[in-house]
N, CA, C and O atoms as a MOPAC input file, in Angstrom:
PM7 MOZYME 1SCF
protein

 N     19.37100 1    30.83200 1     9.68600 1
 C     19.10600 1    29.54600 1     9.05000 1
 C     19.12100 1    28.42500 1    10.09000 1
 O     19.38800 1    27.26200 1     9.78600 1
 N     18.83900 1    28.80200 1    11.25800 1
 C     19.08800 1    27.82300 1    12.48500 1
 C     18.02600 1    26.75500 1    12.25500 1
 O     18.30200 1    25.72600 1    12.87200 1
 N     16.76900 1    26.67900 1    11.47800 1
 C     15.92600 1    26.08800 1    11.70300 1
 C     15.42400 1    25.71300 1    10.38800 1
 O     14.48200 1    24.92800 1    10.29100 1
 N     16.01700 1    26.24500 1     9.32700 1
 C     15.00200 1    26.35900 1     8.01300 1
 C     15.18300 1    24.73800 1     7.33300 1
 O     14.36900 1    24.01600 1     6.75600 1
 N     16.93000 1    24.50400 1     7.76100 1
 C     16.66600 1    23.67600 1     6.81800 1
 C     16.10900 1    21.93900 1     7.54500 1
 O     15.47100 1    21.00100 1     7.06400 1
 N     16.55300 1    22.11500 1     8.47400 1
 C     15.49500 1    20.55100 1     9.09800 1
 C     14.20800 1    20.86200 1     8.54200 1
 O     13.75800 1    19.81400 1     8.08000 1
 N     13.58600 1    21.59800 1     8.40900 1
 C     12.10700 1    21.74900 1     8.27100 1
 C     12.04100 1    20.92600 1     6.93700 1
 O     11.43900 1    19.85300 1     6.97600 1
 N     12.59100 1    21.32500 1     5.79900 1
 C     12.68200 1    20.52300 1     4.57800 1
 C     12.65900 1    19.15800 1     4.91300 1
 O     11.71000 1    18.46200 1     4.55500 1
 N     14.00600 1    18.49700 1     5.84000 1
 C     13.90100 1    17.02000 1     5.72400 1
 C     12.86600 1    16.52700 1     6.42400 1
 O     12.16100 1    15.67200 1     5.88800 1
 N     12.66000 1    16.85700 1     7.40000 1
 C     11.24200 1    16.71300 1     7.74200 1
 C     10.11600 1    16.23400 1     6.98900 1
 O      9.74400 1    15.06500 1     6.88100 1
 N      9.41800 1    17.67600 1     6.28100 1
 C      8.57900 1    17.27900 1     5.35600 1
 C      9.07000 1    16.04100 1     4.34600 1
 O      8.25300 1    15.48700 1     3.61100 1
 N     10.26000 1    15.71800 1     4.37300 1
 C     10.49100 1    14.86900 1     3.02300 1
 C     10.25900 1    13.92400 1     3.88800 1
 O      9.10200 1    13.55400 1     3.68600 1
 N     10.62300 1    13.45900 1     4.55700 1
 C     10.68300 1    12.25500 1     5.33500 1
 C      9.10400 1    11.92000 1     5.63600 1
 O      8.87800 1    10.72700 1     5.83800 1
 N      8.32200 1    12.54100 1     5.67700 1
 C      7.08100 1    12.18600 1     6.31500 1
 C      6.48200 1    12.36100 1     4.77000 1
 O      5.35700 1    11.86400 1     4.81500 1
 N      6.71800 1    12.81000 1     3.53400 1
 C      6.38600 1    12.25700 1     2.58700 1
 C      6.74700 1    11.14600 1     2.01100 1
 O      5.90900 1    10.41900 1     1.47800 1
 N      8.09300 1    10.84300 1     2.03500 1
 C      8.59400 1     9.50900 1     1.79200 1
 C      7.53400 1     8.32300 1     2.87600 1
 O      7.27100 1     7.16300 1     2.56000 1
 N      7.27100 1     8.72900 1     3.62000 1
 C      6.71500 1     7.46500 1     4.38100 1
 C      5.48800 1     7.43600 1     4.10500 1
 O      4.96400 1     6.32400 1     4.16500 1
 N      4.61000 1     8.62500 1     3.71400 1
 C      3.29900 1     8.16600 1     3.20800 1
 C      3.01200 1     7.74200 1     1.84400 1
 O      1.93000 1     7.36500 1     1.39400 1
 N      3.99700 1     7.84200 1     1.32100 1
 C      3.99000 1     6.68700 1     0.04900 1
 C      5.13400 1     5.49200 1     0.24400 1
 O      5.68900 1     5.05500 1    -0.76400 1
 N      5.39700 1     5.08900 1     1.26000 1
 C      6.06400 1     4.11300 1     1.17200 1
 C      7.28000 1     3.82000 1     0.50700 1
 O      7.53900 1     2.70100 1     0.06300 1
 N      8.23900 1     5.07500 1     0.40800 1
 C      9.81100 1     5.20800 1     0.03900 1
 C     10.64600 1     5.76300 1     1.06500 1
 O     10.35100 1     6.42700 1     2.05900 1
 N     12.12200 1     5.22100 1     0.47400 1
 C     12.74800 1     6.18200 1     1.52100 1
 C     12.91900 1     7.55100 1     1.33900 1
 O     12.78200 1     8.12700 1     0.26000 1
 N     13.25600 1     8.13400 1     2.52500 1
 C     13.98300 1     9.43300 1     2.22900 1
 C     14.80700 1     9.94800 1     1.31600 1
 O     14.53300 1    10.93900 1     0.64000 1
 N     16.10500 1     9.15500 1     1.23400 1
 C     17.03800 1     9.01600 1     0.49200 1
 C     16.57900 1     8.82500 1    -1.16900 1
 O     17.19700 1     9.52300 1    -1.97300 1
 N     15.58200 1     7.95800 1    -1.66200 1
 C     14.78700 1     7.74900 1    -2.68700 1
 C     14.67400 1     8.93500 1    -3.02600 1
 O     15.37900 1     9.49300 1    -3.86700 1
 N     13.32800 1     9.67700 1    -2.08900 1
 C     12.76800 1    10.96000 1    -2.74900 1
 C     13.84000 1    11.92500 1    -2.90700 1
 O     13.64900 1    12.54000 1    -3.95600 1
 N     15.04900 1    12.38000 1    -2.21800 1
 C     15.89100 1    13.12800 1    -1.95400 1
 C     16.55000 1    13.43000 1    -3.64200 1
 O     16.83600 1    14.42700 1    -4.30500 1
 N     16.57600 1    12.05200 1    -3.82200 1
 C     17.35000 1    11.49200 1    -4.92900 1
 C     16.68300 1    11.79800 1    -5.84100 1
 O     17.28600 1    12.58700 1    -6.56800 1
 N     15.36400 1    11.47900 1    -6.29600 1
 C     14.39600 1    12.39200 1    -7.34700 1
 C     14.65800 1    13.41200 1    -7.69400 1
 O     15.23100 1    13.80900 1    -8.70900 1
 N     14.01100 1    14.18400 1    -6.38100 1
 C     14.29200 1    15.79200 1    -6.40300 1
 C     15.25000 1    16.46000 1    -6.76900 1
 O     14.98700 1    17.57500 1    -7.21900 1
 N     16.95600 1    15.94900 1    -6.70100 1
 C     17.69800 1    16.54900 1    -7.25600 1
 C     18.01000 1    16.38700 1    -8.69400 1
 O     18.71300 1    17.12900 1    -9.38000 1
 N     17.23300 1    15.04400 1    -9.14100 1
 C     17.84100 1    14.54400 1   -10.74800 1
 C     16.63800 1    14.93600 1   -11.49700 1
 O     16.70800 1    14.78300 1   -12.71700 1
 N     15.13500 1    15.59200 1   -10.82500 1
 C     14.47200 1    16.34300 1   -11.40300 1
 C     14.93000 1    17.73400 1   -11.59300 1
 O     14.65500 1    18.16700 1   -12.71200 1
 N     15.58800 1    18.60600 1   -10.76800 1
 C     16.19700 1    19.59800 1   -10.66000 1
 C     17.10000 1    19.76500 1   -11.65900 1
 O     17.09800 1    20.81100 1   -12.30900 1
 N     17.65500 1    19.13600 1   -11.81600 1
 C     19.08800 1    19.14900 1   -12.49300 1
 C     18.18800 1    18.84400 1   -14.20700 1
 O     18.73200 1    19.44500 1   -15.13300 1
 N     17.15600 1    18.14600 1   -14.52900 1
 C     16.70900 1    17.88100 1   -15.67000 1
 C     16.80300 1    16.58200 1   -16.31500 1
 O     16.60600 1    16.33200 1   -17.50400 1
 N     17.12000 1    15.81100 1   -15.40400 1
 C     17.55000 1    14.29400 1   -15.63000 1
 C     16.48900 1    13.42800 1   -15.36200 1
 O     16.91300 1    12.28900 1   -15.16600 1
 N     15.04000 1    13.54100 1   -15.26000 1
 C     14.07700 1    12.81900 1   -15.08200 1
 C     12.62900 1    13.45600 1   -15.87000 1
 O     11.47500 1    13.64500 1   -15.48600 1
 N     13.27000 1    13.64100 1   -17.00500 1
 C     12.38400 1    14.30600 1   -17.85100 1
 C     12.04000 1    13.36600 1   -19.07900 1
 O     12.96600 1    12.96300 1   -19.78200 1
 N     10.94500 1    13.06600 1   -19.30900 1
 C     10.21300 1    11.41800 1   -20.60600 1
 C     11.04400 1    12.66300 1   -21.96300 1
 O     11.20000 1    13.87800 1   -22.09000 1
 N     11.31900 1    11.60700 1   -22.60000 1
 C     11.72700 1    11.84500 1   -24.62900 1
 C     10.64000 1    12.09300 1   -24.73200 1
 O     10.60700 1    13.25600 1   -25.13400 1
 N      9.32900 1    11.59900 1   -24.58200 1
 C      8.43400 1    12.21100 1   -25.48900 1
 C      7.28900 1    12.81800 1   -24.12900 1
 O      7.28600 1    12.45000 1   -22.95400 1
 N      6.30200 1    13.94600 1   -24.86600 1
 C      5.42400 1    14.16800 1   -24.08800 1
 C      4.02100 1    13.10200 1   -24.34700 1
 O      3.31900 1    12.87100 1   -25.33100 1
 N      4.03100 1    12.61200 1   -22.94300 1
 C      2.30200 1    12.17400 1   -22.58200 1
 C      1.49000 1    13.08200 1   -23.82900 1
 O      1.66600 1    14.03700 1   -24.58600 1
 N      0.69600 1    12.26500 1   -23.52900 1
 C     -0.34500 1    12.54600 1   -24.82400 1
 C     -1.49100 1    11.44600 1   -24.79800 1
 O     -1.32300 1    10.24800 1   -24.56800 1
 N     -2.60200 1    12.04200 1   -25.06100 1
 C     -3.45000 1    10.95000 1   -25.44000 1
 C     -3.47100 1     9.88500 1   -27.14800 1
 O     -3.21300 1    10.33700 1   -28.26400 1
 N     -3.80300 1     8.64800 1   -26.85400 1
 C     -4.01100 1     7.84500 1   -27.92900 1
 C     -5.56600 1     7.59400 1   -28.78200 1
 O     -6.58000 1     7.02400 1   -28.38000 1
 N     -5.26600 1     8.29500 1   -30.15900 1
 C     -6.68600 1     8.17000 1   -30.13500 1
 C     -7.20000 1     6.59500 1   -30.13100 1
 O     -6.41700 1     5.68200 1   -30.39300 1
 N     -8.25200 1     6.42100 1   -29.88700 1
 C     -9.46600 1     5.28200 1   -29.72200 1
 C    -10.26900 1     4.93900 1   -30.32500 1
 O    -10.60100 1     6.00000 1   -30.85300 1
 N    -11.02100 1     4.09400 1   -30.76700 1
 C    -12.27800 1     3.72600 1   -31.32600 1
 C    -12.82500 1     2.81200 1   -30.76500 1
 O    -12.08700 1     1.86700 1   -30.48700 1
 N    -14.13700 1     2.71100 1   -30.41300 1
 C    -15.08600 1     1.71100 1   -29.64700 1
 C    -15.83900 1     1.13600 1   -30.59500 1
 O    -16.79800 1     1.68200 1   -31.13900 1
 N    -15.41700 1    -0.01900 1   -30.82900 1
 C    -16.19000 1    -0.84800 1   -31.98800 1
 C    -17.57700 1    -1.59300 1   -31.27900 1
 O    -17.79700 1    -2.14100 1   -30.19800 1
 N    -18.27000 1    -1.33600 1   -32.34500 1
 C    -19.52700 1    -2.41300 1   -31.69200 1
 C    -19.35300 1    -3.76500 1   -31.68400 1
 O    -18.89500 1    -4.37300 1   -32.65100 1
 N    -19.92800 1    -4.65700 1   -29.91000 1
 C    -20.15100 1    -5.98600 1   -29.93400 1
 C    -20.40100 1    -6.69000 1   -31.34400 1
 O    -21.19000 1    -6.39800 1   -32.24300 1
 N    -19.46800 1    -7.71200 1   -31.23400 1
 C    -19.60800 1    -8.72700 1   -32.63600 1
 C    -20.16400 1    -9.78200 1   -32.29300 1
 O    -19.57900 1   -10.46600 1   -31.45300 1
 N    -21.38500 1   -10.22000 1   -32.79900 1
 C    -21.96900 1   -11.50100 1   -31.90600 1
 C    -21.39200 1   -12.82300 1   -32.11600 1
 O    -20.74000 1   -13.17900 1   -33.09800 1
 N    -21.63100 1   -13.35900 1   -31.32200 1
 C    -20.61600 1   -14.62300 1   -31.17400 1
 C    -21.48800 1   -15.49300 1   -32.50600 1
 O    -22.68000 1   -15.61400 1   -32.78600 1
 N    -20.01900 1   -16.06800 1   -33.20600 1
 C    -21.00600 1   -17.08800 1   -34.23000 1
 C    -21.97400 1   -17.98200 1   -33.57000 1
 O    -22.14400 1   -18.37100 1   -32.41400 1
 N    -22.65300 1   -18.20500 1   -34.91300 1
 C    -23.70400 1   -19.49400 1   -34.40600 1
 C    -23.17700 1   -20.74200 1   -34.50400 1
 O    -22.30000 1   -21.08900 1   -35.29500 1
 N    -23.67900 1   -21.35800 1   -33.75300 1
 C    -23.29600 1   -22.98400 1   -33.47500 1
 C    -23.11800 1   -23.74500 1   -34.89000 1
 O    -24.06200 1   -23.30200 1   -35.54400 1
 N    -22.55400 1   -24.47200 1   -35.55000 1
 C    -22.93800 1   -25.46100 1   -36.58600 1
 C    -22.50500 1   -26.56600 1   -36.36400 1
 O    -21.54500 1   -26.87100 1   -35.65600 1
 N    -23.47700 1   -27.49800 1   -37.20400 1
 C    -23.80800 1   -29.02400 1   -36.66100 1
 C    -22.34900 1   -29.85700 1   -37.41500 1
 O    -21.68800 1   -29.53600 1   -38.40300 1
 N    -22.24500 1   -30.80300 1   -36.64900 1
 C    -20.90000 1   -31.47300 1   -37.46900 1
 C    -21.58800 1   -32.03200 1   -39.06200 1
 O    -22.81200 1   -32.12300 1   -39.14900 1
 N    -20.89600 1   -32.30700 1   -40.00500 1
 C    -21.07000 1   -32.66800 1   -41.08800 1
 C    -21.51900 1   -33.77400 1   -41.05100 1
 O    -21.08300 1   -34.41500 1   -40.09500 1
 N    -22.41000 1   -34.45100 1   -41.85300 1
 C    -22.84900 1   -35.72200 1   -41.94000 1
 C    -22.05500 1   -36.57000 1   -42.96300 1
 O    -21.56700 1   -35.96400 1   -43.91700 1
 N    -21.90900 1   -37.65200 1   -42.88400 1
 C    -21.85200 1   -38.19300 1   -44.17500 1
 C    -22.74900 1   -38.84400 1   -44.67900 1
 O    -23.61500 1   -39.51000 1   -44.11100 1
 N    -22.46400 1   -38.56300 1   -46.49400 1
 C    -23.37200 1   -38.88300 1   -47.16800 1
 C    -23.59100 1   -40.53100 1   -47.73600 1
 O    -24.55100 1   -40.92900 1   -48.39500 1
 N    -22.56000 1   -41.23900 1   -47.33300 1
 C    -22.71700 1   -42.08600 1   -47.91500 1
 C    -22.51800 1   -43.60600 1   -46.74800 1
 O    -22.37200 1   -44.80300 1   -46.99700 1
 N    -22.58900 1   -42.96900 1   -45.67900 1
 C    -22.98800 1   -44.04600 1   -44.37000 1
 C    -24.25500 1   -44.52800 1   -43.99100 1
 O    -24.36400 1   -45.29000 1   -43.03100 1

């Protein structure tokens, strides 16, 4: 095991830096994913949708007149 396990921090470390975290961050994931502690209450899922058709913008109307000016 003279070598196996640097190899791990390694890779973590040079993943942490290509997304812009620390080591310690990802380290920290990985074990509270492990353990089952970073798991969503509910599963992802899609929402259904509906695409309504463009509603055209009302038409202009003229101000009211009065009738007795």
């Amino acid at each position: 095991m003279a070598g196996g396990g640097s190899l791990g921090i390694r890779l973590g470390s040079a993943t942490a830096r290509r997304h812009g975290i620390s080591r310690s961050l990802l380290t920290r994931w990985r074990r509270e994913l492990r353990a089952g502690l970073l798991m969503a209450e509910e599963r992802p899922g899609f929402t259904p949708l509906q695409i309504a058709p463009d509603v055209p913008p009302p038409s202009p109307t003229k101000a009211p007149t009065c009738a007795w000016a």
